[in-house]
C-alpha positions in Angstrom: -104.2 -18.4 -59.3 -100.6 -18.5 -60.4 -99.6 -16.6 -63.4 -96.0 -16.9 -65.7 -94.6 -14.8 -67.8 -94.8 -15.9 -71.3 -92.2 -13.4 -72.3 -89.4 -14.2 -69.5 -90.1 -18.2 -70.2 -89.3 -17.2 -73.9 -86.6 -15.4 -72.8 -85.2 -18.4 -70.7 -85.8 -20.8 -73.5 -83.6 -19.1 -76.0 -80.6 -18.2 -73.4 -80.7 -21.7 -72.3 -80.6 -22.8 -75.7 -77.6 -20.5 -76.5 -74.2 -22.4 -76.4 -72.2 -20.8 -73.1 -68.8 -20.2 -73.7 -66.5 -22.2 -71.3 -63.6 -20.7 -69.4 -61.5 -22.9 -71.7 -62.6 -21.8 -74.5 -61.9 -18.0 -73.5 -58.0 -18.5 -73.0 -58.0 -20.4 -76.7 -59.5 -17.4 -78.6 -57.2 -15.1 -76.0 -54.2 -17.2 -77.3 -55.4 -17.0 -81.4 -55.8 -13.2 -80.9 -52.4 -12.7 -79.1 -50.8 -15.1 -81.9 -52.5 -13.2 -85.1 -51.7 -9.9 -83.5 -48.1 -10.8 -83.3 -47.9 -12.2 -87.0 -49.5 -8.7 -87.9 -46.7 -7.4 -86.5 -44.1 -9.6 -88.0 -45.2 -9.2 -91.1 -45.9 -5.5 -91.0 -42.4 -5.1 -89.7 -41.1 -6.9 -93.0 -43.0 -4.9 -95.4 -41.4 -1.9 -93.7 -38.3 -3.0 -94.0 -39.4 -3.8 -97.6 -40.2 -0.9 -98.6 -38.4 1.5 -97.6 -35.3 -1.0 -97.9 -36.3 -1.3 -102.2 -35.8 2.8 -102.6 -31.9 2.2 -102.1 -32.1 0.1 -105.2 -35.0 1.2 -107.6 -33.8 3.9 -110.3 -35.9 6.7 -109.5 -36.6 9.3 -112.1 -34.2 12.6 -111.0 -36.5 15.6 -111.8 -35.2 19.6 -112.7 -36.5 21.8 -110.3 -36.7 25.5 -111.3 -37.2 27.5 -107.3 -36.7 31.0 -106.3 -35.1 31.1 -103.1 -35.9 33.4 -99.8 -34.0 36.2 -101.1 -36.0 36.2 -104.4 -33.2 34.7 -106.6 -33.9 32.0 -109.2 -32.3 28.4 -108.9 -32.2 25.5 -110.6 -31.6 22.1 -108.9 -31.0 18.6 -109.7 -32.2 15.9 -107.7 -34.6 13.2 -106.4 -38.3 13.9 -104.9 -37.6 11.9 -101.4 -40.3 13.0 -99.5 -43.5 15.1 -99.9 -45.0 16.5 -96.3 -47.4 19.6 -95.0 -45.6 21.3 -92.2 -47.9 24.4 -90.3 -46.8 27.5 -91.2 -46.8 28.9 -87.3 -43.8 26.5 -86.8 -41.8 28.7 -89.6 -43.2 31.7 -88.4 -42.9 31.1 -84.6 -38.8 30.6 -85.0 -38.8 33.8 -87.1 -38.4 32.6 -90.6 -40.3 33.1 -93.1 -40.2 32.9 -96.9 -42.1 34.2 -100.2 -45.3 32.3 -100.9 -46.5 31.4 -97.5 -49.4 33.8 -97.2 -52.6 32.9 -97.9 -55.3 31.0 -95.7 -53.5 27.7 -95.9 -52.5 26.7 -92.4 -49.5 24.2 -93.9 -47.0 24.3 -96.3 -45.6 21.7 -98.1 -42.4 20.8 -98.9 -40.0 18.5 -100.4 -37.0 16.9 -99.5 -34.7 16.1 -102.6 -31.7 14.4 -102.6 -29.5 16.8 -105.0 -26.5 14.7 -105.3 -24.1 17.6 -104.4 -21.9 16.5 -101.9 -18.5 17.9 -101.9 -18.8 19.8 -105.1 -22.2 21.6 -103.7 -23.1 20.5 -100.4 -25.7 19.7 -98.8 -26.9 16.6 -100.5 -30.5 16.7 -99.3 -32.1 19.9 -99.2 -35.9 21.3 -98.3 -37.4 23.0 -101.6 -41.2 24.4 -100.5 -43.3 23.6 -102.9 -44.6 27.8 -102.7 -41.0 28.5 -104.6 -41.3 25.9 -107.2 -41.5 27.3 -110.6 -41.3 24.6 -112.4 -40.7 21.1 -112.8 -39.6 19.0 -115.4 -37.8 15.3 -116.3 -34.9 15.8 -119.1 -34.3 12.3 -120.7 -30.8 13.1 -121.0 -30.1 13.6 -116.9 -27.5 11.3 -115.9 -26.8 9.6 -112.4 -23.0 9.0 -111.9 -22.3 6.8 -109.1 -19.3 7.6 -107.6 -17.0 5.1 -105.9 -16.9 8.0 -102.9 -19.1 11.1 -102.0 -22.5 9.6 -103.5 -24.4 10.3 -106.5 -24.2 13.0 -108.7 -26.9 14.3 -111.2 -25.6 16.0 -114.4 -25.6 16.5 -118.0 -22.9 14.8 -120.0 -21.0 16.8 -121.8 -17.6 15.0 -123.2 -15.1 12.1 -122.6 -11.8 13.2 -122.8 -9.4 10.0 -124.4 -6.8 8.6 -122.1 -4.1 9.8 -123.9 -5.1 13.2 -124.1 -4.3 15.5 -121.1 -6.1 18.6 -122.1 -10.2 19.3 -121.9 -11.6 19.0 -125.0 -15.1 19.3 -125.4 -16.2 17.7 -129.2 -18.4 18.8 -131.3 -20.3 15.3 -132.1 -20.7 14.5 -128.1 -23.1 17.7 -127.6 -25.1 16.9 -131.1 -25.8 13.1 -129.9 -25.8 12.1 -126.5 -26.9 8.6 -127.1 -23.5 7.8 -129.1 -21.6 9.6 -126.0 -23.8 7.6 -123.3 -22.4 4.4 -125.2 -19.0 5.3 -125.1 -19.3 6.1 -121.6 -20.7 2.7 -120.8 -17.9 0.8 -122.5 -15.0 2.6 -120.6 -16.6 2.2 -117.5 -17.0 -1.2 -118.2 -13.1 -0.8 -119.1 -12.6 0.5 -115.9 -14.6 -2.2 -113.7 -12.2 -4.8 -115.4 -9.5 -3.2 -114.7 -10.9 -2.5 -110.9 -11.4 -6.6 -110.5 -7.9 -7.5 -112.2 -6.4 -4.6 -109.4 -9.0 -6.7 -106.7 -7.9 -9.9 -107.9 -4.2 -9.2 -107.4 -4.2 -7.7 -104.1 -6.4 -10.3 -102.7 -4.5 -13.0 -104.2 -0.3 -12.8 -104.9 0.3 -9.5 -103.2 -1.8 -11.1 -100.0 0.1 -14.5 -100.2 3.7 -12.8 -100.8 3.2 -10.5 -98.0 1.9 -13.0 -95.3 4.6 -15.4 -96.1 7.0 -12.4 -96.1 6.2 -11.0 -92.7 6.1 -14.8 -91.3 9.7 -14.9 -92.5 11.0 -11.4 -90.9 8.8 -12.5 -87.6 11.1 -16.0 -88.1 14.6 -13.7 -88.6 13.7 -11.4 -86.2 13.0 -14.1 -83.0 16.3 -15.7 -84.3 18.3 -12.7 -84.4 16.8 -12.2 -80.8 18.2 -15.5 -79.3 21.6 -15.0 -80.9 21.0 -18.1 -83.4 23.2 -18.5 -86.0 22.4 -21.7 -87.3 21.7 -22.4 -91.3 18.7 -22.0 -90.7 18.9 -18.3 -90.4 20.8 -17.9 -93.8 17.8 -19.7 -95.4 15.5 -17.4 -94.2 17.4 -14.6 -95.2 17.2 -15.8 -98.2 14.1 -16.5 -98.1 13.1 -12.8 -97.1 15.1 -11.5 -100.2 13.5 -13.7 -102.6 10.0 -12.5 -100.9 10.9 -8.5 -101.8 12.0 -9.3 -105.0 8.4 -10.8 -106.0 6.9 -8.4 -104.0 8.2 -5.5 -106.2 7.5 -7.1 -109.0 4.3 -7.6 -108.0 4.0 -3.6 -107.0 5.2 -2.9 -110.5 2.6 -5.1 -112.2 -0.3 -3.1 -110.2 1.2 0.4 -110.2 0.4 -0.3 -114.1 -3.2 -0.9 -113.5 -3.5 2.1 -111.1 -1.9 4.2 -113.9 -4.2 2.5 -116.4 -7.4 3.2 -114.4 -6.8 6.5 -113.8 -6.7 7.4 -117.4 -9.5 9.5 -118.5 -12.5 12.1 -117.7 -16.0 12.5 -118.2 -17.1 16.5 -118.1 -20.8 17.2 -116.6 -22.5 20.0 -116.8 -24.1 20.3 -113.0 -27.3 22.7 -112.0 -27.0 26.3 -112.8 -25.1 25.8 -115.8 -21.5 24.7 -114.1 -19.0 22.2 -115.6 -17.2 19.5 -113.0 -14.8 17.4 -114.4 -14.9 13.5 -112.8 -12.7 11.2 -113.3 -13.6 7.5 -114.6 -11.4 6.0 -111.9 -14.2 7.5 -109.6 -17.3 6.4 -110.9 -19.2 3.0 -110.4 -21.9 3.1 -112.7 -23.8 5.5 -114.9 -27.1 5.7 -115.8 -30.3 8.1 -117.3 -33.5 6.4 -115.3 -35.4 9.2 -116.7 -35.6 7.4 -120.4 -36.0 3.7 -119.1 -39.1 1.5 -119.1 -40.3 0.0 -116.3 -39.1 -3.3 -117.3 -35.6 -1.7 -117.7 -35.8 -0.6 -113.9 -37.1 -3.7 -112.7 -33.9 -5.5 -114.5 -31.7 -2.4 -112.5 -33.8 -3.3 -109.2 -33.0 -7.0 -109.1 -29.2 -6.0 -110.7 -28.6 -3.5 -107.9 -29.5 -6.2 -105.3 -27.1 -8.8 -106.4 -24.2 -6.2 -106.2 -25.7 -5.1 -103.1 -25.3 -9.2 -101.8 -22.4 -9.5 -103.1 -20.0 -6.7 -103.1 -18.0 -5.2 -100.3 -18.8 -1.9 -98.9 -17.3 1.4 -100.1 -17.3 5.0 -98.1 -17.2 4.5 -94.4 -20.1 1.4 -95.2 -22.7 4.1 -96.5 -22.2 2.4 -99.8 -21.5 -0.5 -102.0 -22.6 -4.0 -100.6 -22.5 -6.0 -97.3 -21.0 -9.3 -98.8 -18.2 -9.4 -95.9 -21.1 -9.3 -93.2 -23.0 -11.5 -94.0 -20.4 -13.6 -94.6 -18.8 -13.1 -91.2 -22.4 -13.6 -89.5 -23.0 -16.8 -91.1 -19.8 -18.4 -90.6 -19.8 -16.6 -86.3 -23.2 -18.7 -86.2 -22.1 -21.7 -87.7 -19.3 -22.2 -85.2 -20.7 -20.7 -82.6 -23.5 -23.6 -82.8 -20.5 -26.3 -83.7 -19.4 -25.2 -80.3 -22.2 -24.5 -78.1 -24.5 -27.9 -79.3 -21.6 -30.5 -78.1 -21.2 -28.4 -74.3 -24.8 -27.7 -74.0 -25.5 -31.8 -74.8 -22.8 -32.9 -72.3 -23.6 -30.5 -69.1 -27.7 -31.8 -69.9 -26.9 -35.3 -69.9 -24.7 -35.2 -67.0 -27.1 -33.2 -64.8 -30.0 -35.5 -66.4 -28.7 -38.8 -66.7 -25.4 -39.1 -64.1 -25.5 -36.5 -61.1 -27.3 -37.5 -58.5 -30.1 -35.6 -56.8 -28.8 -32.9 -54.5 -27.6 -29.5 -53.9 -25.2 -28.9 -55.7 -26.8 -30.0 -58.5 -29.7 -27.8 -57.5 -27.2 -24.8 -57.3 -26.0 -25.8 -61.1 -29.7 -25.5 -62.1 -30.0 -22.4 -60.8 -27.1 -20.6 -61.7 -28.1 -21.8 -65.5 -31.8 -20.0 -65.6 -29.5 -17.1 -64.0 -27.1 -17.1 -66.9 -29.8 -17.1 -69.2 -31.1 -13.6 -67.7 -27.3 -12.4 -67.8 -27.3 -8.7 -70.2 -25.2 -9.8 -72.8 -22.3 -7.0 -72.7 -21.8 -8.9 -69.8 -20.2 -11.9 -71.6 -18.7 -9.3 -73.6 -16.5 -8.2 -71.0 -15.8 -11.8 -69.6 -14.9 -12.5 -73.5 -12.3 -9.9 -73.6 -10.8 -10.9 -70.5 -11.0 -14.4 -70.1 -10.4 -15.2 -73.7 -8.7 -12.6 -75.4 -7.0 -11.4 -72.3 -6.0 -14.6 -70.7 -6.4 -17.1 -72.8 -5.1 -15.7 -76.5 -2.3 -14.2 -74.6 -0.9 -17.3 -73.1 -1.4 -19.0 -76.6 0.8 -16.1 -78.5 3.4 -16.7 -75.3 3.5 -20.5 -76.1 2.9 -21.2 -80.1 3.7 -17.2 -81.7 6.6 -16.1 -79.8 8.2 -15.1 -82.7 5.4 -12.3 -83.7 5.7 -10.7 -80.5 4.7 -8.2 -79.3 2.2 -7.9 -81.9 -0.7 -10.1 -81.0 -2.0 -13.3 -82.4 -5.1 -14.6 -80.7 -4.4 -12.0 -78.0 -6.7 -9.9 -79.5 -10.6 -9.8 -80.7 -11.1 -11.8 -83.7 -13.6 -14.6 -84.7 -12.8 -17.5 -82.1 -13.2 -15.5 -79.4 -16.7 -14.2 -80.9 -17.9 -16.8 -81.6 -16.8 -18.5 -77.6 -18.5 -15.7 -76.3 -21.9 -16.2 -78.1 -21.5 -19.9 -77.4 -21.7 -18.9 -73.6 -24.5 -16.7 -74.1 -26.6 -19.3 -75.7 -25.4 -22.3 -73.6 -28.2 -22.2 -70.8 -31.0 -22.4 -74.0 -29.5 -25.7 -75.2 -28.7 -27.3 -71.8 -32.7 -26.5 -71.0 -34.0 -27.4 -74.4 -31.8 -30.9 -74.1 -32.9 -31.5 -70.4 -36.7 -31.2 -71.6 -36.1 -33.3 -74.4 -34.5 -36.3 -72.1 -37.2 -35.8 -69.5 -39.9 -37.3 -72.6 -38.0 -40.3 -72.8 -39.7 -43.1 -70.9 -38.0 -44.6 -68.3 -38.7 -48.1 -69.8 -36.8 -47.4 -73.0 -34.2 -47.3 -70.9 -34.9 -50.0 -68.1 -35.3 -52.3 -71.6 -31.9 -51.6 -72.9 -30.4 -52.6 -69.5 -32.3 -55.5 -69.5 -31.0 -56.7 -73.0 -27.4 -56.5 -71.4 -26.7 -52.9 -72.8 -24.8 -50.9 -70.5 -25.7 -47.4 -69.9 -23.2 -45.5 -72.2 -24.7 -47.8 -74.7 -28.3 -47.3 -74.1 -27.9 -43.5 -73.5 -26.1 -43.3 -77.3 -28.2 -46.2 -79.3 -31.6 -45.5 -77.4 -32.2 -42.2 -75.5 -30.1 -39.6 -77.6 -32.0 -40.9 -81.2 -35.0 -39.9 -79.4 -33.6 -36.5 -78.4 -32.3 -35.2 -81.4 -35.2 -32.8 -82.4 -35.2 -31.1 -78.6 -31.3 -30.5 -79.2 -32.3 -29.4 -82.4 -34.8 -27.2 -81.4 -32.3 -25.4 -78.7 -29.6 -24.9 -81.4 -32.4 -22.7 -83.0 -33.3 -21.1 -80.2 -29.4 -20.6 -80.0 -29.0 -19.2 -83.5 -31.8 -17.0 -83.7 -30.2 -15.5 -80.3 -26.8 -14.8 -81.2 -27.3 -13.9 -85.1 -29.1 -10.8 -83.8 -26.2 -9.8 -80.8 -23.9 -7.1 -81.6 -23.2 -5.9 -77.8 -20.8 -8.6 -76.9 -19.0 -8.7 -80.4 -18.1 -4.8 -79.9 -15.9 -6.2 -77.7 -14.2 -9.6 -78.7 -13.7 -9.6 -82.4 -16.4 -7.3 -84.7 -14.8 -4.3 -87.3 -16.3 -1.6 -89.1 -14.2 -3.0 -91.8 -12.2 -5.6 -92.3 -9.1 -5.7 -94.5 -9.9 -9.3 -95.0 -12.0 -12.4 -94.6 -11.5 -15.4 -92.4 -11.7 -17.6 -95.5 -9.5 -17.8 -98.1 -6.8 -19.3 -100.3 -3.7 -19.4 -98.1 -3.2 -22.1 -95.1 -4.8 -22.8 -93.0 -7.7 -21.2 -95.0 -9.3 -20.3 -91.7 -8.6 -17.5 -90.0 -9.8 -17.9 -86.4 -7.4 -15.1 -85.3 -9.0 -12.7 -88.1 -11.7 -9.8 -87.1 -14.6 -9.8 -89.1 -18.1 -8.1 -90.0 -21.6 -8.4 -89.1 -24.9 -7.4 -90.0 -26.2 -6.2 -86.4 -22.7 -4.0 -86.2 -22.8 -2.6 -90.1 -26.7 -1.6 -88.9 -25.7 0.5 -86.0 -22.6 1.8 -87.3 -24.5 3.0 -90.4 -27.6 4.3 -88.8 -25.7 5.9 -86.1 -22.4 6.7 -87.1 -23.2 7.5 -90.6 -22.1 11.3 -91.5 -25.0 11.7 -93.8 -28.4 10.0 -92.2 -30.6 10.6 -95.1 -28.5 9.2 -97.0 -27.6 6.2 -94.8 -30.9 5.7 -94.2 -32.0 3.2 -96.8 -29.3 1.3 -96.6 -30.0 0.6 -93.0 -33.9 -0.5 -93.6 -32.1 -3.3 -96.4 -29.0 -4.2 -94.3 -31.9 -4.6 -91.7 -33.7 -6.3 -94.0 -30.9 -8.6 -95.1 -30.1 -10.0 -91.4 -33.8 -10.9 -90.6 -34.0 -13.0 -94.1 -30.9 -14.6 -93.1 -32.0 -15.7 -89.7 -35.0 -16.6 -91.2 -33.0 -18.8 -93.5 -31.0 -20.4 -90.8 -33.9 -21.3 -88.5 -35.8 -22.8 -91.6 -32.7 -25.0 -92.1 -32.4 -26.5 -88.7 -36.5 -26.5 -88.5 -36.6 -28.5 -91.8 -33.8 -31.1 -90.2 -35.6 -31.1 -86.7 -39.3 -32.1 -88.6 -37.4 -34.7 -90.5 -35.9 -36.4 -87.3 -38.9 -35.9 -85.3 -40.2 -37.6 -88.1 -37.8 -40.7 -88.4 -38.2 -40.8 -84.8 -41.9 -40.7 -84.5 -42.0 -44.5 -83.3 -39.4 -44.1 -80.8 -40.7 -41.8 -78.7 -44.1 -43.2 -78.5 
């Protein structure tokens, strides 16, 4: 007699029963893992660069730290809590130093890091206080933070303004007795001071700039005349010319020698840590504040206030301070002509190699050598850049069209054109392929109809096939953008500064600068996180400056996305 197994049949039943994941299936939830895990990362990379971006602009309290030091000696310092950690105490004792308070059972130590604000009056400006030393700590209302044009922050007590038209130290009475009335006055002469500081701005920027570019033009003019022996009228116009030039020039000198002498009228006397008095002028100070007696609601106002300077202002000591206004200026208008230049050549070579060229090997061979350019390394075009275009090209134009400015270069040097050329390069094989791709959807009938209506080829190809293509040669002028926004290897070479004395854009023809050098946000990141004479200090500013350049290209590939959907849009019909 045959027997079953009630239990295995049970068991059969119900696996049976259970749905069976198909092969399919598997690579779709591989795919939505792979894709959430990289938007995890995304996002977990901008709240990084959030966060520790936001500390170079919130007003953190400043705290007074009371320590004795290794030696047994009291101090008083200061400064901003940075950073609170637990280090072993066998890594201290294990070099041979040691210091009072680290007995005890505790394995670690803490200590802090605080930014003191010292540097050149009382370097270092971040120091390592253990937490075994501290005293005591406390928040006075009164602590000040002076922001200084140069050398950082200082932290201080303020003691006296001294009037511009006194030149000894006086220290009165009433400043001591009520430091609210003295905080006042100090805010409305450094407000004096910042006007004065944009009128100074304004006027170099603006007449002195003008005077002095149509002054040199003129002695480059006299000077190539002089040179070929010329002694036609035209040479005692110019000499003219150049006199009239110096005249305004001086006067102009004059007006802002006044301002300088103006704006360096004037002290504010702070009493430092451990009791010492420092003397600063108001010429040298950006801002004060006391965060210590602000609301919240007052440092959120400082927060958003501190990120519009930092937008829109132009950098100050060696980039470690002040804004990045020129950068991101310079990387938006790099991208915008690299793409005006790489989208036309990119559009031509994929319709020719599409549409025109005929099967074969050389047009094989062109293929080819465009998925190899796209693996070039991108100091590569750097170095073709610099000699092909500066080299070669720039010094042939200063030959024909600047002889007169010789031998000081023209175009024969880095500057923007040539940056932005060399990106265009770079990014050329993404928009041929992205193009080619895009002309490959078109049916073949769309076409074969347009011939047939008596349309000739040219005609069809621009009334009929490139409508239909505009979102795939959209699509590689994003792919293009978001590559060279973030390049900084090749523009080392063919046109990118540390700082530049001026922007390609401004008041005086042809109101763009080709020849000009300029700034960007992927240079002002590696020269201030690794070229920076003070990295703690330096390093905030490189998390927002980091910051900054992934908003932007965010920004720019949400533009073009925003104009691709509408096309694809508008287009919808045409390609089905």
């Amino acid at each position: 007699m045959e027997t079953f197994d009630l239990s295995t049949t049970a068991d059969a039943s119900k696996s049976a029963s259970r749905p069976r994941m198909k092969g399919s299936e598997q690579w779709i939830w591989l795919n939505a893992a792979a894709i959430g895990a990289s938007l995890c990362a995304l996002f977990g990379m901008l709240l990084l660069l959030f966060v520790k971006g936001s500390a170079h602009f919130w007003p953190a309290d400043i705290a007074q730290i009371d320590y004795t030091n290794t030696f047994g000696e009291s101090g008083q310092l200061y400064g901003q809590i940075i950073e609170v950690e637990s280090v072993p105490i066998e890594q201290f004792l294990e070099s041979g130093r040691s210091f009072q308070g680290a007995g005890g059972d505790s394995a670690t130590v803490e200590r802090w890091l605080v930014k003191s604000g010292s540097r050149r009056l009382n370097p270092p400006d971040f120091r390592w206080v253990f937490s075994a030393q501290v005293n005591g700590t406390g928040y006075p209302r009164d602590l000040t933070v002076f922001q200084r044009m140069e050398w950082g922050d200082l932290y201080g007590m303020p003691l006296a303004l001294s009037e511009p038209n006194e030149p000894e130290k006086v220290f009165p009475e009433t400043s001591s007795d009520n430091p609210a009335l003295l905080m006042d006055k100090l805010q409305l002469r450094l407000e004096q001071v910042r006007e004065t500081r944009r009128q100074i701005s304004s006027l170099e920027s603006g007449e002195v700039r003008r005077i002095s570019v149509q002054l040199e033009e003129a002695r480059s003019q006299l000077r190539f005349l002089n040179q070929t022996a010329d002694s036609t009228p035209n040479k005692q116009l110019l000499i003219q010319r150049v006199q009239s030039l110096e005249i305004s020039i001086k006067e102009v000198s004059m007006q802002l020698r006044a301002l300088y002498e103006n704006l360096d009228r004037g002290s504010v006397y702070v009493q430092l840590a451990q009791g010492s008095v420092a003397e600063i002028k108001l010429a040298e100070l950006y801002s004060a504040r006391q965060p210590n007696q602000m609301s919240t609601l007052s440092k959120a106002s400082t927060f958003i206030a501190n990120i519009g300077s930092f937008l829109t202002e132009n950098p100050r000591e060696a980039n470690t301070e002040g804004g990045v206004f020129p950068a991101i200026f310079g990387t938006v208008l790099m991208v915008l002509l690299m793409s005006v230049m790489v989208a036309p050549l990119g559009v031509i070579t994929a319709i020719y190699l599409h549409e025109y060229a005929k099967p074969g090997v050389l047009v094989s061979v062109i293929r080819i050598a465009i998925n190899n350019l796209a693996g070039v390394p991108s100091i590569v075009f750097g170095v073709f850049g610099l000699g092909f275009f500066v080299y070669f090209l720039g010094g042939n134009i200063d030959q024909l069209f600047f002889p007169e400015k010789l031998p000081s270069p023209t175009f024969g040097t880095p500057g923007l054109l040539w940056a932005s050329l060399t990106l265009a390069l770079l990014t050329l094989p993404v928009v041929i392929v992205s193009t080619e791709e895009g002309l490959t959807r078109v049916p073949r009938s769309m076409r074969e109809g347009g011939l047939a209506l008596g349309a000739t080829k040219a005609e069809t190809l621009f009334s009929i096939v490139l409508p239909a293509v505009r979102p795939a040669i959209l699509t590689g002028v994003i792919l293009a953008i978001a590559r060279a926004a973030g390049e900084v290897a090749p523009l080392m070479l063919v046109g990118v500064v540390k700082l530049a004395p001026a922007l390609a854009v401004d008041s005086i023809f042809p109101y763009l600068h080709l020849d000009r050098k300029f700034m960007h946000l992927g240079f002002h990141i590696y020269d201030v996180g690794f070229q920076s004479p003070n990295i703690e200090a330096a390093r905030p500013l490189v998390y927002a400056t980091a910051l900054v350049l992934v908003g932007l290209i965010v920004g720019l590939n949400l533009a073009a996305i925003t104009l691709r959907n509408r096309l694809e849009h508008l287009y919808r019909d045409v390609e089905t």
